[in-house]
Residue frames as qw, qx, qy, qz and C-alpha x, y, z in Angstrom:
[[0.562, -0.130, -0.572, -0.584, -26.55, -29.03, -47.20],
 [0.554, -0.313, 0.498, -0.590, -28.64, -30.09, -44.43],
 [0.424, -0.012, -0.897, -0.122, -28.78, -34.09, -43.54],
 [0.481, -0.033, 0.654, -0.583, -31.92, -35.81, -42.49],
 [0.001, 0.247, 0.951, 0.184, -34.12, -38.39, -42.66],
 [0.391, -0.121, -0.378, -0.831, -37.35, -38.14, -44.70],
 [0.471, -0.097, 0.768, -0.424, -40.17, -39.32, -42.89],
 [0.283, 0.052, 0.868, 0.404, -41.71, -42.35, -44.65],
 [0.215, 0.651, 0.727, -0.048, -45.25, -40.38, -45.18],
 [0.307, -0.184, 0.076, 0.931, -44.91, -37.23, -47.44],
 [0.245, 0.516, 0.815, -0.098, -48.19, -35.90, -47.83],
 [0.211, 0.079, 0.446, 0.866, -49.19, -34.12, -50.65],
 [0.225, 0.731, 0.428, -0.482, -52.20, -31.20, -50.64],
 [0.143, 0.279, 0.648, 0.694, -53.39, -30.74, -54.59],
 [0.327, 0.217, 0.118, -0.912, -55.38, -27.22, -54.38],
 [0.271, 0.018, -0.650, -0.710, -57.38, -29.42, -57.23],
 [0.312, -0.246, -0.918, 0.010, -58.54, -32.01, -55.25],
 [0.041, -0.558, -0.679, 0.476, -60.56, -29.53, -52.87],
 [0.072, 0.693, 0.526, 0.488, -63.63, -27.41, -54.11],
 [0.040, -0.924, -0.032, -0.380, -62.78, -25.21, -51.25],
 [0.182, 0.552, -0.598, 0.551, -59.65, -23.74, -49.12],
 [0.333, -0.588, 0.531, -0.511, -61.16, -24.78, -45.90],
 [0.997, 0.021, -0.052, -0.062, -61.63, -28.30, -46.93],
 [0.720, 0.434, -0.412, 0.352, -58.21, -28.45, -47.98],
 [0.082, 0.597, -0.523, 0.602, -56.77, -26.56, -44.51],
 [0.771, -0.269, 0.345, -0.462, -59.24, -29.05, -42.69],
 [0.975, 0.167, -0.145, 0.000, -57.77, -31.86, -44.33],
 [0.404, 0.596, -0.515, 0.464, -54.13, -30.63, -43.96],
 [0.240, -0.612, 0.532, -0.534, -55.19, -30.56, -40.09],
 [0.966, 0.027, -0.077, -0.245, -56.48, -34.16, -40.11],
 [0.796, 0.469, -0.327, 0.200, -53.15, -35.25, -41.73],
 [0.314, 0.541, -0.487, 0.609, -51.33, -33.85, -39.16],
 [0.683, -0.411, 0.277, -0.536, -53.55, -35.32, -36.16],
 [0.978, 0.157, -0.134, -0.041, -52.88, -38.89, -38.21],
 [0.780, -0.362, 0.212, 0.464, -48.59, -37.98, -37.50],
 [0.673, 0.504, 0.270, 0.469, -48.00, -36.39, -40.83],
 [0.576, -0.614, -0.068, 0.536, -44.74, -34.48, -40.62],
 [0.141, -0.363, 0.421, 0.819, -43.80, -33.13, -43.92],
 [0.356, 0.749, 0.529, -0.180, -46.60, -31.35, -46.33],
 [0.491, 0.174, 0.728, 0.446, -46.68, -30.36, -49.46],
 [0.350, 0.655, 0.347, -0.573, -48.53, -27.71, -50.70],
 [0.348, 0.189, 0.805, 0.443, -49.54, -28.00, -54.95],
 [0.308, 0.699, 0.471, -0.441, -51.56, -25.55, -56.77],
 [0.356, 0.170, 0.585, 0.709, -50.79, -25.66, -60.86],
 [0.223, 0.380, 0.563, 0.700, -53.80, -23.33, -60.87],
 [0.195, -0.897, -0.373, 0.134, -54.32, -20.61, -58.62],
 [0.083, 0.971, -0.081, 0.209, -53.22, -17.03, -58.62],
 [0.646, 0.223, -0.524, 0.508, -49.95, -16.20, -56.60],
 [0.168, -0.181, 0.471, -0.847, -52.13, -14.30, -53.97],
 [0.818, -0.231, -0.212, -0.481, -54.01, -17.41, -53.59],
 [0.799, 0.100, -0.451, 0.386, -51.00, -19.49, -53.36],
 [0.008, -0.556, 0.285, -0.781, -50.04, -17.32, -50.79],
 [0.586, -0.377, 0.361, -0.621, -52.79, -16.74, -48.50],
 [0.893, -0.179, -0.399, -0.107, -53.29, -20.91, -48.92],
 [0.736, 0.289, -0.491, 0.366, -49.86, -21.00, -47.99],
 [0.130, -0.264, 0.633, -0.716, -49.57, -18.66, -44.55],
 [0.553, -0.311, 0.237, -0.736, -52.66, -20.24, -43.36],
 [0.961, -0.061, -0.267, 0.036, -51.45, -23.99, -43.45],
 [0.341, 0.373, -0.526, 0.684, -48.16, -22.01, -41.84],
 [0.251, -0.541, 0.442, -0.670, -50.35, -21.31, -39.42],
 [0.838, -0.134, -0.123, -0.515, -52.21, -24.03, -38.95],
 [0.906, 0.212, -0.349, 0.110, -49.76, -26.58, -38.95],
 [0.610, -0.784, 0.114, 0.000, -47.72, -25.40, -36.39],
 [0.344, -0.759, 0.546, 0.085, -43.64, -26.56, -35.55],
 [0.502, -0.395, 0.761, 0.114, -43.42, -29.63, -35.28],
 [0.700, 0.316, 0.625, 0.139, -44.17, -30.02, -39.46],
 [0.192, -0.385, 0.498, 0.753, -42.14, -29.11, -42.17],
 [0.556, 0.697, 0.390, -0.228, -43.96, -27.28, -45.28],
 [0.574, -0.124, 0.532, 0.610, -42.78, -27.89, -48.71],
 [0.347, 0.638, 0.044, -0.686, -43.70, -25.47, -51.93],
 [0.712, 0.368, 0.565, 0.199, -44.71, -26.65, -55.33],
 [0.556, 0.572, 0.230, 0.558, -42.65, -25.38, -58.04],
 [0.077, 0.918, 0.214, 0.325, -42.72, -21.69, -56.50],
 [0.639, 0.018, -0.399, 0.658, -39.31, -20.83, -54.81],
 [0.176, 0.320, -0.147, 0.919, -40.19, -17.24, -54.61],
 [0.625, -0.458, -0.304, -0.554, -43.20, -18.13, -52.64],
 [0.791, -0.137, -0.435, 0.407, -41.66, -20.58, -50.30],
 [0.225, 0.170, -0.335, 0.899, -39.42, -17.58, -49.28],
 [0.399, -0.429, -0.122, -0.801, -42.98, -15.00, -48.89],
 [0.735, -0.330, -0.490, -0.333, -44.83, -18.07, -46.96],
 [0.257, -0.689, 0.549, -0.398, -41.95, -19.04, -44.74],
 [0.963, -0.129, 0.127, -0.197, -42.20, -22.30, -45.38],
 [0.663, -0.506, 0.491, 0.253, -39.20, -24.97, -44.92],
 [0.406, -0.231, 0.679, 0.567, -38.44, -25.94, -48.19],
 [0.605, 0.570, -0.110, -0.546, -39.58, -25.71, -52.18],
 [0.736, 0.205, 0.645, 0.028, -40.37, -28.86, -55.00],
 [0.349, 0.520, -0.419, -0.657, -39.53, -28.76, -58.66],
 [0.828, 0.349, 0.435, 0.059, -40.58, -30.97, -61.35],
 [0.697, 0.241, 0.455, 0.499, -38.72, -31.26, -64.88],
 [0.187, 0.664, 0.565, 0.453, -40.57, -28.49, -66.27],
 [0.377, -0.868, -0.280, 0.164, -40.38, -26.00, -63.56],
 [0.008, 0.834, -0.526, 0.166, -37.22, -23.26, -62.41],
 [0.752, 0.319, -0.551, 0.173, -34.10, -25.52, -62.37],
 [0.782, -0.495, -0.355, 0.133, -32.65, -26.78, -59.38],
 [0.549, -0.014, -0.136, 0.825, -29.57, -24.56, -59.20],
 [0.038, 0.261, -0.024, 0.964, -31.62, -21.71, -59.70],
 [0.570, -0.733, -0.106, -0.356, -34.44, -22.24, -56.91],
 [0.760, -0.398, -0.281, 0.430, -31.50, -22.96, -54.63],
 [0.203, 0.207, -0.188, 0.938, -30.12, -19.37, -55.25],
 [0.248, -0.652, -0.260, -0.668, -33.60, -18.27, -54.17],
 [0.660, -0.657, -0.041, -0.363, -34.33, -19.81, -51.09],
 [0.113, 0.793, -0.540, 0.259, -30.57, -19.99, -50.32],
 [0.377, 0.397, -0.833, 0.076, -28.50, -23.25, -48.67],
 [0.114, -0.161, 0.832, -0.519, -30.87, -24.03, -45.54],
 [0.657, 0.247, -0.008, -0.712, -33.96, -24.40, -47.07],
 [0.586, -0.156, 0.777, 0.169, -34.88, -27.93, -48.15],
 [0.391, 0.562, -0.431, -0.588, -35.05, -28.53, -51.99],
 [0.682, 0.177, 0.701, -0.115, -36.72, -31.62, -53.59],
 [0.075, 0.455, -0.679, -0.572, -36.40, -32.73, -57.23],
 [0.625, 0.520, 0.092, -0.575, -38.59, -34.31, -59.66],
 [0.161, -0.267, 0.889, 0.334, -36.96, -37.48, -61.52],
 [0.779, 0.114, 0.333, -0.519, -38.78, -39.69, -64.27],
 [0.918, 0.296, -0.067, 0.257, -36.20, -41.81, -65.66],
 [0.868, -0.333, -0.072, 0.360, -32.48, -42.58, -64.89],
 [0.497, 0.476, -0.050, 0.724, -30.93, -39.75, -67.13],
 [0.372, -0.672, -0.344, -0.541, -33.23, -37.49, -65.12],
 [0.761, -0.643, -0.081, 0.023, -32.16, -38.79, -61.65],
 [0.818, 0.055, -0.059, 0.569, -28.45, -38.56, -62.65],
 [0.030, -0.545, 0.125, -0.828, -28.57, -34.61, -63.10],
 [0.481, -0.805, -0.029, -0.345, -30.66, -33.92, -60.26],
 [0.812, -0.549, -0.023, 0.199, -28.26, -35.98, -57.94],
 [0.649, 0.147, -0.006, 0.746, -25.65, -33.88, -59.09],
 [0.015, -0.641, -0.028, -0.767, -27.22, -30.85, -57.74],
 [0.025, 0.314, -0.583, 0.749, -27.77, -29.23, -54.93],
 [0.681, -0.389, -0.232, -0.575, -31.49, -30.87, -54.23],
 [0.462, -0.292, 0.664, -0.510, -31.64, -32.30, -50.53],
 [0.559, 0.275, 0.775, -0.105, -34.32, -35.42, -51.88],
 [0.003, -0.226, 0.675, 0.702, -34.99, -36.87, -54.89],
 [0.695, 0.280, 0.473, -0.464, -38.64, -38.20, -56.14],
 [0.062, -0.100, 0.899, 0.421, -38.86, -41.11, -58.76],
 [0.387, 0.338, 0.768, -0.382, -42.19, -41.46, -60.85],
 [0.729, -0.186, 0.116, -0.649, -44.81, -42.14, -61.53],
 [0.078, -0.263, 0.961, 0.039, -44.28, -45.62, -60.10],
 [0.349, 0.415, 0.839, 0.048, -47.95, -46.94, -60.29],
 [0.004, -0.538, -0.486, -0.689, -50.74, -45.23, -63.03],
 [0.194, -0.204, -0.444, 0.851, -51.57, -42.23, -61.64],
 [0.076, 0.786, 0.526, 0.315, -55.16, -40.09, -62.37],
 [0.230, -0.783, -0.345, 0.464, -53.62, -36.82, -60.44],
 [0.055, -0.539, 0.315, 0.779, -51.65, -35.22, -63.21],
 [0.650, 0.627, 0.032, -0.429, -53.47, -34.76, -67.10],
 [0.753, 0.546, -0.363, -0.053, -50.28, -36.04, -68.65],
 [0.652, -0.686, 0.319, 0.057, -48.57, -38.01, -66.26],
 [0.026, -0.590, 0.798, 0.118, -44.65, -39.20, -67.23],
 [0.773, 0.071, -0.592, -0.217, -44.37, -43.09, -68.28],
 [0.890, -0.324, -0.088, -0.309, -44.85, -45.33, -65.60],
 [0.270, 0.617, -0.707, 0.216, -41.48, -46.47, -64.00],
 [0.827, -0.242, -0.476, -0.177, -43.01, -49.39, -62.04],
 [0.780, -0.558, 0.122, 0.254, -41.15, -51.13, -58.52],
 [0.816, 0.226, 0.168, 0.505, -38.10, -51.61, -61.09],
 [0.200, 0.817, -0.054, 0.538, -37.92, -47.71, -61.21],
 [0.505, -0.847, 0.015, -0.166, -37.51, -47.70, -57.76],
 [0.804, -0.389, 0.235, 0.384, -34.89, -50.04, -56.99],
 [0.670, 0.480, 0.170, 0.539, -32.93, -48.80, -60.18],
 [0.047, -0.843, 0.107, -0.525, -32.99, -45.39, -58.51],
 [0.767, -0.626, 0.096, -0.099, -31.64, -46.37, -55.32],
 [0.833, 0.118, 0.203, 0.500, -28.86, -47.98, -57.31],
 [0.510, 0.543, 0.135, 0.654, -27.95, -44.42, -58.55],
 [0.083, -0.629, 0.181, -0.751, -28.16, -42.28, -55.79],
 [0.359, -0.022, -0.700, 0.617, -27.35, -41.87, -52.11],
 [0.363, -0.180, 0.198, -0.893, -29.99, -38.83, -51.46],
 [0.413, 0.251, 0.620, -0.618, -33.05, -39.38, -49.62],
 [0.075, 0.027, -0.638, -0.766, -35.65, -40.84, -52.21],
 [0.307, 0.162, 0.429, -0.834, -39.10, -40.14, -52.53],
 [0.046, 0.195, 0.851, 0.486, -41.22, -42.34, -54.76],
 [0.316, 0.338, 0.026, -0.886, -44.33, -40.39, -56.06],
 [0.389, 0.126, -0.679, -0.609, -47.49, -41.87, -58.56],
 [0.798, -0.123, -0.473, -0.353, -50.56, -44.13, -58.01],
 [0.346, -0.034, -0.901, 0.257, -49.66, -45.41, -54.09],
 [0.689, -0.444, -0.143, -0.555, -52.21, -46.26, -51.96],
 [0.566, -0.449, 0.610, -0.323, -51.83, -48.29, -48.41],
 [0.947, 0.242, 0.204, -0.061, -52.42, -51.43, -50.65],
 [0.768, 0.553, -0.128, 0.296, -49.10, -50.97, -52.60],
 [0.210, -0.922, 0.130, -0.297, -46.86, -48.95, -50.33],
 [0.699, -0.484, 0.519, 0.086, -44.89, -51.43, -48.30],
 [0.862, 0.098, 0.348, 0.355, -43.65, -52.76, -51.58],
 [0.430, 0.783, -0.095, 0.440, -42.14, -49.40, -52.89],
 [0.386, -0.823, 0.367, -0.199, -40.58, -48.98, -49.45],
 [0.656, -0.399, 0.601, 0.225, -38.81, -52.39, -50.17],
 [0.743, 0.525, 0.226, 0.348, -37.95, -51.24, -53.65],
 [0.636, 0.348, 0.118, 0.678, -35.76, -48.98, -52.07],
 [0.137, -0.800, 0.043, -0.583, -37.64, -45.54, -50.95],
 [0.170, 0.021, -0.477, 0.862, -37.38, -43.58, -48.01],
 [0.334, 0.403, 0.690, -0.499, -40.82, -42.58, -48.21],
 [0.214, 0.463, 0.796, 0.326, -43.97, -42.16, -50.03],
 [0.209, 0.106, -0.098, -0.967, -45.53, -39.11, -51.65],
 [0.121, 0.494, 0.860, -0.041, -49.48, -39.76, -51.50],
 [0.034, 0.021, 0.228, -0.973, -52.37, -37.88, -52.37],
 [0.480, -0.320, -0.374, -0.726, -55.13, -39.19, -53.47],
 [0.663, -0.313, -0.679, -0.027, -55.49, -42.23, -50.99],
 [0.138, -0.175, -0.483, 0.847, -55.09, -39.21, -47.89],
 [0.141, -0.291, -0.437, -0.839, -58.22, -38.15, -48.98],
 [0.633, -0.433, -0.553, -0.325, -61.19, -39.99, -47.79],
 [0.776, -0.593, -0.180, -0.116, -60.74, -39.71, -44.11],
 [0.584, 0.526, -0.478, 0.391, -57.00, -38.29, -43.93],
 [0.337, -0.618, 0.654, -0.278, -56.32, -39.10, -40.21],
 [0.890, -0.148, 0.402, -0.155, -57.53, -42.08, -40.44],
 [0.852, 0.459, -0.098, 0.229, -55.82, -43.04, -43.75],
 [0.058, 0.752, -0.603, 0.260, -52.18, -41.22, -42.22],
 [0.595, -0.459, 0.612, -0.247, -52.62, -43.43, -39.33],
 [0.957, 0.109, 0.271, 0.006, -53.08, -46.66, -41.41],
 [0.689, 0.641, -0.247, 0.229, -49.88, -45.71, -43.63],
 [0.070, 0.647, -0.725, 0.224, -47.60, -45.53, -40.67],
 [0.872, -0.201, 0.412, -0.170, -48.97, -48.55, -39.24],
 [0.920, 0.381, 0.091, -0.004, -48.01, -50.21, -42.75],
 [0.705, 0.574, -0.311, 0.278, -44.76, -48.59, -43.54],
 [0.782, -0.231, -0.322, 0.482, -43.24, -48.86, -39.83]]
């Protein structure tokens, strides 16, 4: 299982949030002018030969020196070439997207409560994510609200890398990093200007 450190900005592209692909692949480059090293890609509702083509053409775009992560879709991940693949609760289990995209790939996990973080950290997932920690408007039914208190409680239960996920914004950020993450999953507040808003989050979280 491969060890590293997560940088502290994990930046999350939600197909939803853009009305069109080249916003979104113009934003992705932004993010990655601002420093942002490890991307996300998210698309609960496009084809799999949308997900796709998004997906080689933020490969290209994005170049080396930034690791690209797949929502939910292992068997994409593999197709895309991209470094690693996300589940959530609800998704293919963690043992079985690690047979897909086999032991070097990274693998991230979904947590929203302590029972939740115990399995996962008993698998094979590389980083964990705890959340939603503040109220979130990006998912329709989001999980219950695990607050700072989730954070630090997770930390208490697990050594992996942890990713805290839900409702941060540069305003709140430095205090989930001293509740414990490693870094911060963002997406809406990368929006509005996403170099500029990368740059202000590493200023903040060091």
């Amino acid at each position: 299982m491969p060890t590293f450190q997560l940088p502290r900005l994990y930046a999350i592209l939600d197909a939803t949030c853009f009305p069109q692909a080249q916003m979104m692949f113009s934003a992705a480059e932004e993010m990655i002018a601002g420093g942002v090293t490890l991307l996300q890609y998210r698309n609960k509702t496009g084809s799999a030969r949308e997900m796709l083509e998004h997906a080689r053409e933020l490969k290209r775009r994005a170049g080396k020196q930034v690791r690209l992560i797949m929502n939910d879709r292992a068997d994409l991940c593999l197709a895309a070439g991209f470094d690693g693949v996300h589940v959530g609760q609800d998704d293919l289990s963690p043992e079985s997207a690690r047979k897909v995209i086999g032991p070097k790939l990274w693998l991230g996990v979904s947590t929203h409560n302590p029972e939740q973080l115990r399995q996962a950290d008993q698998s094979s997932a590389d980083y964990l994510a705890i959340g939603p920690v503040f109220a979130t408007s990006s998912k329709e039914k989001p999980d219950p609200v695990v607050g700072l208190e989730g954070v630090r409680l997770a930390r208490e239960l697990t050594q992996k890398p942890l990713v805290a996920i839900g409702g941060i914004t540069r305003k709140n950020a430095g205090s989930v990093i001293e509740a414990g993450a490693d870094a911060v999953a963002v997406i809406s507040d990368l929006l509005r200007g996403p170099r500029k808003s990368a740059e202000e989050f590493f200023r903040i979280l060091g």
